[in-house]
C-alpha positions in Angstrom: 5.1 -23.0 1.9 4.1 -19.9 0.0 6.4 -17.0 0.1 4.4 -14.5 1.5 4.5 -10.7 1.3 2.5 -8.1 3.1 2.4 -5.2 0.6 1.4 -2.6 3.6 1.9 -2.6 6.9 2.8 0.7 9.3 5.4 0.7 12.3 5.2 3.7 15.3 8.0 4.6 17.0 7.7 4.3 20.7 10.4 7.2 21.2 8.3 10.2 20.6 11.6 12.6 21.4 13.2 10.9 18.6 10.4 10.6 16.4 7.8 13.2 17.1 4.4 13.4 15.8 3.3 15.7 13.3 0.4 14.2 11.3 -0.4 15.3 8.2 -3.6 17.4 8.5 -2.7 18.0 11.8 -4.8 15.0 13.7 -3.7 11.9 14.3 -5.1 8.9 12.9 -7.5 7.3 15.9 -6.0 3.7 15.2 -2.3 5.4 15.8 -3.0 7.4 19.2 -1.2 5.9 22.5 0.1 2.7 19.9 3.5 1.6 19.1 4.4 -1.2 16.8 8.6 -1.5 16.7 10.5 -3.8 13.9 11.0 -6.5 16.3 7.5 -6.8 17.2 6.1 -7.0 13.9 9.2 -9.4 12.9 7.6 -11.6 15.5 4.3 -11.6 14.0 5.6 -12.2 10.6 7.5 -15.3 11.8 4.5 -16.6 13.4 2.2 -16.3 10.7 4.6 -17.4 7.8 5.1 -14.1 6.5 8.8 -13.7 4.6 8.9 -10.1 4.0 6.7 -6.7 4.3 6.7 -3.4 2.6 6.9 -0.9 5.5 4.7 2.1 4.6 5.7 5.3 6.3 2.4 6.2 8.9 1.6 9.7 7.8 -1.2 10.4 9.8 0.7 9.9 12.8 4.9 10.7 11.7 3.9 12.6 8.4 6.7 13.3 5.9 9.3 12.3 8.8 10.0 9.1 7.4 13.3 8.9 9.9 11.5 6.1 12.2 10.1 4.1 8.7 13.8 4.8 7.6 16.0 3.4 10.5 13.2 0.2 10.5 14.5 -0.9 7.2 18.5 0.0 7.9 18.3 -2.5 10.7 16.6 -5.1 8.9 17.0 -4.9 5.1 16.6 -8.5 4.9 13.0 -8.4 6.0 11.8 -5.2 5.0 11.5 -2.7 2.1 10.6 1.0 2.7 7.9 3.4 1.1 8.2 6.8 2.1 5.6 9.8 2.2 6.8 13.4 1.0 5.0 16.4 0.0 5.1 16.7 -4.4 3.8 20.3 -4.5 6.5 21.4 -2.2 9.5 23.6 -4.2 12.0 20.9 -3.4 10.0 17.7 -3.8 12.3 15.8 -6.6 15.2 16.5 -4.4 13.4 15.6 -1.5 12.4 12.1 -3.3 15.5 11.3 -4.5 17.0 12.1 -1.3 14.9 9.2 0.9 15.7 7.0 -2.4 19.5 7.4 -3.0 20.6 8.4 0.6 18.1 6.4 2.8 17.7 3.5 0.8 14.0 3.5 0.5 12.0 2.0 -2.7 9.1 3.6 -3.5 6.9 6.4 -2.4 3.2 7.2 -1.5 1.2 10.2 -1.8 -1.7 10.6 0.7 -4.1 12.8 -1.0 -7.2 11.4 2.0 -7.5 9.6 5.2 -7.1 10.2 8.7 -8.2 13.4 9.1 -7.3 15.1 5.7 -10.6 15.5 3.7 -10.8 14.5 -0.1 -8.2 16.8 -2.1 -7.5 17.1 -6.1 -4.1 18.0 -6.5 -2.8 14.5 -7.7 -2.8 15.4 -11.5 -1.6 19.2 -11.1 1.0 20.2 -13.6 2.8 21.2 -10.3 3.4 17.5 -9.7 4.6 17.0 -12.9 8.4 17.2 -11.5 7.9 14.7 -9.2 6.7 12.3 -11.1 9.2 12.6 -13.4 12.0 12.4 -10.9 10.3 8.9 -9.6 10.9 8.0 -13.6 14.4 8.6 -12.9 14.8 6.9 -9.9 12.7 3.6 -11.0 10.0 3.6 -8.1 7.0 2.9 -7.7 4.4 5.6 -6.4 2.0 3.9 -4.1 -1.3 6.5 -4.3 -4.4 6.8 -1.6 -7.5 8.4 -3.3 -11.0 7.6 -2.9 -13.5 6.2 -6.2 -14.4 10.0 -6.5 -10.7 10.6 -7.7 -10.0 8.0 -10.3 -9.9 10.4 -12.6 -6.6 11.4 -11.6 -4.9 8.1 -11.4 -6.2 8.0 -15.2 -4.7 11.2 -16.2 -1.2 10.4 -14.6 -1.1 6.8 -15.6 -1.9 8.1 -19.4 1.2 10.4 -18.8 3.5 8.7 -17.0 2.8 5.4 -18.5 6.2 3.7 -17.0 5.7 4.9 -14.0 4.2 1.8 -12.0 0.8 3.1 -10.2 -0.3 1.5 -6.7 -3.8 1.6 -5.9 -3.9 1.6 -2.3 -7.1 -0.4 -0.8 -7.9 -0.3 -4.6 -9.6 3.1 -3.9 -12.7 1.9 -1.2 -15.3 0.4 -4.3 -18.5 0.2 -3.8 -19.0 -3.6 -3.8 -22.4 -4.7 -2.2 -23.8 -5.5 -5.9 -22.0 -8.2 -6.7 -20.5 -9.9 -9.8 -20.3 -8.1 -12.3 -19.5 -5.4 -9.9 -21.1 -2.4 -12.0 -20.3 0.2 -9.1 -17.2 -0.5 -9.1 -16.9 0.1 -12.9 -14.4 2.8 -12.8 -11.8 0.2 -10.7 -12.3 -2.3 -13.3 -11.9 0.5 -16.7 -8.1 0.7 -14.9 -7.2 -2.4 -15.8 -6.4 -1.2 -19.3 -3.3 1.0 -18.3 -0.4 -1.7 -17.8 1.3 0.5 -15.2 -1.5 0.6 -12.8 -1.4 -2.2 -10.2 -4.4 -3.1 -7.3 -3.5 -3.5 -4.1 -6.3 -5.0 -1.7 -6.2 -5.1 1.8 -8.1 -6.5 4.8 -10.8 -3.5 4.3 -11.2 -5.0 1.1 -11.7 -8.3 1.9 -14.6 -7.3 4.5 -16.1 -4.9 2.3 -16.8 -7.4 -0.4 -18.6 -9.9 2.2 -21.6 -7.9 2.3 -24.2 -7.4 0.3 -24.6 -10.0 -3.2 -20.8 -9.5 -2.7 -18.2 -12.4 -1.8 -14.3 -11.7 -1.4 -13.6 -14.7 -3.8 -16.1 -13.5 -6.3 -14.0 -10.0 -6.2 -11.0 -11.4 -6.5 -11.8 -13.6 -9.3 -13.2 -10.6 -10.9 -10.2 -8.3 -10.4 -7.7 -11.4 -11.5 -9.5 -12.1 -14.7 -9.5 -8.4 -15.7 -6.2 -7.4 -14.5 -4.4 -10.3 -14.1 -2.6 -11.4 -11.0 0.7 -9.9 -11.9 -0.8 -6.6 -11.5 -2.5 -7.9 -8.0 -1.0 -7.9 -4.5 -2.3 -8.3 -1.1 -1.8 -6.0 2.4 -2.5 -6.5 5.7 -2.7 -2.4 6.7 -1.5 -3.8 9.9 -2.2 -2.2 12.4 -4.8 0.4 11.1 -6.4 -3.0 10.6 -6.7 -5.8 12.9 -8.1 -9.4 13.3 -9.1 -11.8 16.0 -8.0 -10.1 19.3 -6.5 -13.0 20.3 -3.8 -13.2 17.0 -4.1 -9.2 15.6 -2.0 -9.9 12.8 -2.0 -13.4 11.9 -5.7 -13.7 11.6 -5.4 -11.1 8.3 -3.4 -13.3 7.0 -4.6 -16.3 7.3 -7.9 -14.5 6.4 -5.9 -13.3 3.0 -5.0 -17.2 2.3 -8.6 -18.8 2.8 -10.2 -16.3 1.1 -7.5 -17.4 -2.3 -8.4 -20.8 -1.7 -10.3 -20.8 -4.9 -7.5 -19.9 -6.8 -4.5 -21.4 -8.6 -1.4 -21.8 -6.8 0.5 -19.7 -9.8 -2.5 -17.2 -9.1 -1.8 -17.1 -5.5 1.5 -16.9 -5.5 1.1 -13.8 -7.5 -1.0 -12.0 -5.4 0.5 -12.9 -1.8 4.2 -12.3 -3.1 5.5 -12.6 -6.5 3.8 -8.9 -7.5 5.6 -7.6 -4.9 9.2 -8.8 -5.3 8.6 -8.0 -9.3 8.1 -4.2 -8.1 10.4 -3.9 -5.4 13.3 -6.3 -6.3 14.6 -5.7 -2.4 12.9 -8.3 -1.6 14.6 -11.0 -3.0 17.4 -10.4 -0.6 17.6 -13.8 1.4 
């Protein structure tokens, strides 16, 4: 059996005295309102649907930079779970900040929500203020998961240029455009990244429907994306629960959804993309 990891998946605490909500932007995320998704239930889930380990991304749109619930998750089950936090990088204290959810919480990597939910586009990414942050993830070995749209590609360019051993996470691989098909011209500007080493893809579920329409098929983007980047740069995510499948199996539909759809591919290809990736940027997850 394949050892599978989802790259990106959020839990909600239930216990909103002990884990309030303050949303970045100040709404919360529609998907997020009146929902709960604990460790145990989610364990359940992964069990169920062959799933060895996830990457537990902090849900910003609903517990914004308090990444105490995200946190705790992965202290009580560091042998299913790695931890990517969300802080603020133009705030005065923002290394400290990082390397305090790093060294002290145990975390392993970081994401910077620059869209989404109810935050409209913003430009900041590439500041010079950022430019400590950054840096202090070069210290601490991390990588920085980042969620932009196409429109701000630019940015990941710019820092991936300057920060060149810094490993880059495209979340949802920026939304491309995708409905023309191979050769995927819209999506042009994804494809130029593949020529910085220290950016990496990572498709999820939105993806994978976004690519069914139009001249567009999810195996002919991913055969695309692995022949230009290579499937060592590749990795697959549920965004569980913001996404969901078949109503009667929520979460295991995605993924058995992510494994039909890599049918095409070769099993050193797919183990690349639905695991191997992973563990090679977040070494946590070789824990047995």
């Amino acid at each position: 059996m394949a050892f599978i990891v989802d790259t990106h998946m959020h839990l909600l605490a239930a216990d909103l005295e002990r884990y309030p909500l303050a949303p970045i932007g100040g709404q919360q995320s529609p998907w997020s309102r009146g929902a709960s998704l604990t460790p145990e239930q989610f364990i359940a889930m992964m069990d169920a649907s062959g799933v060895a380990k996830a990457t537990v991304v902090q849900a910003s749109t609903s517990h914004g930079y308090d990444n105490r619930y995200t946190a705790d998750s992965v202290d009580r089950y560091p042998d299913r779970f790695v931890g990517v936090v969300c802080t603020d990088p133009l705030s005065p204290d923002a290394p400290d900040t990082l390397s305090y959810w790093i060294k002290d919480r145990g975390m392993r990597g970081v994401r910077l929500f620059t869209t989404g939910g109810s935050l409209p586009e913003t430009y900041w990414l590439d500041q010079p203020e950022t430019t400590p942050f950054f840096q202090r993830a070069r210290e601490l070995g991390i990588p920085v998961d980042i969620q932009i749209k196409r429109t701000g590609i630019g940015m990941v360019v710019n820092l991936a240029k300057r920060f060149s051993d810094v490993p880059m996470l495209l979340d949802h691989m920026a939304g491309p455009r995708l409905e023309d098909g191979p050769p995927y011209h819209q999506a042009q500007a994804l494809l130029d990244l593949a020529q910085y080493p220290n950016i990496y893809l990572k498709y999820s579920t939105d993806n994978l429907r976004e690519a069914a329409k139009g001249r567009s098929t999810p195996q002919d983007l991913l055969r695309t994306l692995i022949d230009r980047f290579g499937p060592s740069r590749m990795m697959w995510c549920s965004n569980f629960p913001a996404s969901k499948g078949d109503p009667t199996d929520p979460f295991g539909s995605l993924v058995k959804l992510a494994q039909d759809t890599l049918a095409f591919a070769s099993p050193d290809e797919q183990a690349w993309l639905l695991g191997e990736t992973a563990v090679s940027l977040y070494p946590d997850l070789r824990k047995p």
